[in-house]
DRENSE-754476 format. One record per residue: x, y, z of N, C-alpha, C in turn. Coordinates in steps of 0.2 Angstrom, whole numbers, plus 5000, padded with zeros to 4 digits. Layout:
# residues N
XYZXYZXYZ...
END
This chain:
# residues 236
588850064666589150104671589850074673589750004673590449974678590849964672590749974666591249984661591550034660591250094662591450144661592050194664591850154672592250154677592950114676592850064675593550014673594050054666593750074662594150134657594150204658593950224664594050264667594850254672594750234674595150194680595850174673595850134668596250104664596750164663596150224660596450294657597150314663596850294669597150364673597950304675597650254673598350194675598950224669598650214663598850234656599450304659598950344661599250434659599750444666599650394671600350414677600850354674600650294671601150244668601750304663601350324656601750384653602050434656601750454661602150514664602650484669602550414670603250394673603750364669603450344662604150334659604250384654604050434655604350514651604650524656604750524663605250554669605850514669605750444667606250384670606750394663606350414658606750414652606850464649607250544652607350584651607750574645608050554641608350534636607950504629607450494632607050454626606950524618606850474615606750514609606150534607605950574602605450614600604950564596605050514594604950474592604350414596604750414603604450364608603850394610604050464613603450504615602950514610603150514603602650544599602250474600602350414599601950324600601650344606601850374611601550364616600850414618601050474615600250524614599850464610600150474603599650414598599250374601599450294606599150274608598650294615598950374618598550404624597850414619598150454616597350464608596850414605597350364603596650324603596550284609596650294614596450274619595750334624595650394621595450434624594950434619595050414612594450394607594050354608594350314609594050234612593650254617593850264622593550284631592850324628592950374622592450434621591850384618592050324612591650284610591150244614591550244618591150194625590650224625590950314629590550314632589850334629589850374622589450384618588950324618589150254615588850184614588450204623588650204628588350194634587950234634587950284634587350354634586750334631587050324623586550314619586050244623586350204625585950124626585650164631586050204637585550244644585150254642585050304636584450364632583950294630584250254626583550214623583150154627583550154636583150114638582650164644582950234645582450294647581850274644581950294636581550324633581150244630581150184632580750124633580350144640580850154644580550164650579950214650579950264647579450324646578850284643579150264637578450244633577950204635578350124640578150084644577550134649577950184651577250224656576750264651577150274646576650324640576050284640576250214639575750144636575350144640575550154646575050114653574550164654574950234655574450284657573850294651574050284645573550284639573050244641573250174641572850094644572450124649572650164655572250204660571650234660572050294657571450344651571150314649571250254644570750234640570050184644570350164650570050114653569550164657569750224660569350274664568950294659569050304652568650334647568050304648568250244645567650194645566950184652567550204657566950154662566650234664566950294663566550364664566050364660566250354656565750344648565150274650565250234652564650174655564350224660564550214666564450294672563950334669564050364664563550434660563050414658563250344655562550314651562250284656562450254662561850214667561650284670561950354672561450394675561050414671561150424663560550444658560050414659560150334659559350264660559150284665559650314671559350294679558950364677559250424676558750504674558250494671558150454665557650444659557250414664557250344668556750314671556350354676556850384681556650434686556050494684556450514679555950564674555250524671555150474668554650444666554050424673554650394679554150354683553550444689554150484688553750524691553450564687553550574679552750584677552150534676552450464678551750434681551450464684551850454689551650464699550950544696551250594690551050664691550550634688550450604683549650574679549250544684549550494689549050494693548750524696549150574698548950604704548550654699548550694696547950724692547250694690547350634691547050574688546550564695546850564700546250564707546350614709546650664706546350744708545750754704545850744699545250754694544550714697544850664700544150604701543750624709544350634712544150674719543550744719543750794714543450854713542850834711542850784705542150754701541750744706541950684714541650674718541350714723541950764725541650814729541150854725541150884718540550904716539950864718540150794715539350764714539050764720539350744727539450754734538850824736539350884734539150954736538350944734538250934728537750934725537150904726537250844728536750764735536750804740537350844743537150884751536550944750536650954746536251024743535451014740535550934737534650924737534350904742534850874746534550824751534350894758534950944759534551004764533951044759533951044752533451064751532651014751532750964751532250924754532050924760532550934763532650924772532050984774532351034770531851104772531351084770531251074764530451054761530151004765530250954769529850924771529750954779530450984783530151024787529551074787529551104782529251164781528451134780528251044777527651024776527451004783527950964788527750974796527451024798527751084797527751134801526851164799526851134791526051154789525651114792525751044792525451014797525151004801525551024806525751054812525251124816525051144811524951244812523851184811524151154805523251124803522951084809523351044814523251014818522951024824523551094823523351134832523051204829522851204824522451264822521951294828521951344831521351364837521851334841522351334843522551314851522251344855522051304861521951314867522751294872522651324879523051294883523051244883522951184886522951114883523151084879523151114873523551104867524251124868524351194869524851234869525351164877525051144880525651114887525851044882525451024876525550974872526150974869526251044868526851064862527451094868527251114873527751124875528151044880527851004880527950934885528450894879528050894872528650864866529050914863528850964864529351034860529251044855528651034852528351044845528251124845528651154840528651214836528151234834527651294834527051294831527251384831527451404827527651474823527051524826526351514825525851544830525551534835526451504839526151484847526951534850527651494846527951524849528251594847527951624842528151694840527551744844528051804844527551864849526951864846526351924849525951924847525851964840526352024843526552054836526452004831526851954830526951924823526551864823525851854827525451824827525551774829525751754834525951694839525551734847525851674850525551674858525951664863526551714861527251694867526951714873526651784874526551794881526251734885525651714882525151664885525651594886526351574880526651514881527051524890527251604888527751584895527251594900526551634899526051644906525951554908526051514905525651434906526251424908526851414909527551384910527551414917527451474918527451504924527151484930526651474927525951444930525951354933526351334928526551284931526951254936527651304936528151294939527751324948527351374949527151384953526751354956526251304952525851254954526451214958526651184953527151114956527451124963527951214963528151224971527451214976526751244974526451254979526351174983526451144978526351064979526751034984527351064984527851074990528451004985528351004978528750964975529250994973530050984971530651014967530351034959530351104957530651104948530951114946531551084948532551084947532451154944532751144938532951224935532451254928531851234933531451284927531351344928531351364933531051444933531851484932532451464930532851474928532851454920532651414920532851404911531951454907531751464912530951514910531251554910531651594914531751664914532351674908532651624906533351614902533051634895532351594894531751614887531451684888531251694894531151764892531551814888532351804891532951864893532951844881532951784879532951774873532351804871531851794872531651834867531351904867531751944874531852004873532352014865532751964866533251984861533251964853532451944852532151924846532351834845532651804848532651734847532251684849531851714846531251674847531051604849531451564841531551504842531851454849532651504850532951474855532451484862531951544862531651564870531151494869530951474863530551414864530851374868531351364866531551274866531551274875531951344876532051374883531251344887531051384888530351364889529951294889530151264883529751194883530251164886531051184888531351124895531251164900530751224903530651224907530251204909529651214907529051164905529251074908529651044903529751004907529950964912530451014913530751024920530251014927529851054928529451074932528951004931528750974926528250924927528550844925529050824923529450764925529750744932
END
């Protein structure tokens, strides 16, 4: 560019230098001025060569310039290619493993679901012989029981109500061959005893009356139990 300006600058020295000596030399001949375009001419071919030479070198150190970036962004590209491309493939291991470790995790857990259920069967199963034994054996007491106090009398009958021994034909109505009336006539009887004795029966004639009111209402079992903690109530 500083050459360009210095033959820039030469030219315009050149073309007011001619145009002062075509003023100065009104006289001159056709001859002199013709030498003096001539040399303006190749002096303006010259200047054009330049500038042509300079452009061209401008364009081809551009056009290094360009390729220099073309290179690098490529080198870029190619570098981000690569490490995207690793990126992909470390998420694929890490997805493949994750995927794998949580169908472990699913095998097991089916694995002690499966063994849990087996258990809880076998479980339900133990609970289920062991209440049916439970009954079977109570049911052999209960026959034992009926053989022992076979014939009750009263005195028998204050036996079972003192330990609360169940006995089906003492505490069921008479209807259904038991001896409820006579159970709560002897509880009664006691509690009455004991006041006239001038001693406390905390809350029997209340928990007597409580077995009554039950087995108005068919619960037999429970007016027992009622009764035999009257029962005890009154003579503890």
């Amino acid at each position: 560019m500083q050459k360009l300006k210095r033959m820039a600058q030469g030219f315009g020295v050149l073309a007011c230098f001619l145009f002062i000596s075509v003023g100065a030399h009104a006289q001159a001949t056709n001859d002199d001025i013709l030498d003096a375009v001539q040399e303006l001419d190749a002096f303006v071919e010259e200047v054009q060569d330049e500038i042509e030479d300079l452009i061209a070198e401008e364009n081809a150190a551009v056009l290094a310039r360009v390729q220099l970036v073309d290179d690098f962004l490529e080198e870029v590209d190619d570098g981000l290619t690569e490490r995207i491309e690793t990126i992909d493939n470390f998420l694929e291991e890490v997805e493949d493993e994750i995927l794998e470790r949580v169908q472990l995790v699913d095998d097991f857990l089916e694995e002690v679901d499966d063994g849990l259920t087996a258990k809880l069967d076998e479980i339900c199963d133990k609970i289920e012989e062991l209440d049916a034994f439970v009954e079977e054996v109570q049911d052999q007491i209960e026959d034992l029981i009926e053989e022992e106090f076979a014939g009750l009398n009263s005195a028998n009958i204050e036996k079972c109500l003192q330990k609360n021994v169940k006995i089906a034909s003492v505490y069921l109505p008479e209807a259904n061959g038991g001896q409820q009336t006579l159970v709560f006539m002897i509880v009664q009887n006691t509690i009455n005893n004991v006041l006239a004795s001038g001693e406390s029966v905390g809350a029997a004639q209340s928990l007597l009356n409580g077995a009554i009111n039950l087995a108005g209402m068919g619960q037999h079992k429970q007016a027992w139990n009622y009764a035999s903690n009257a029962y005890q109530a009154a003579t503890n």
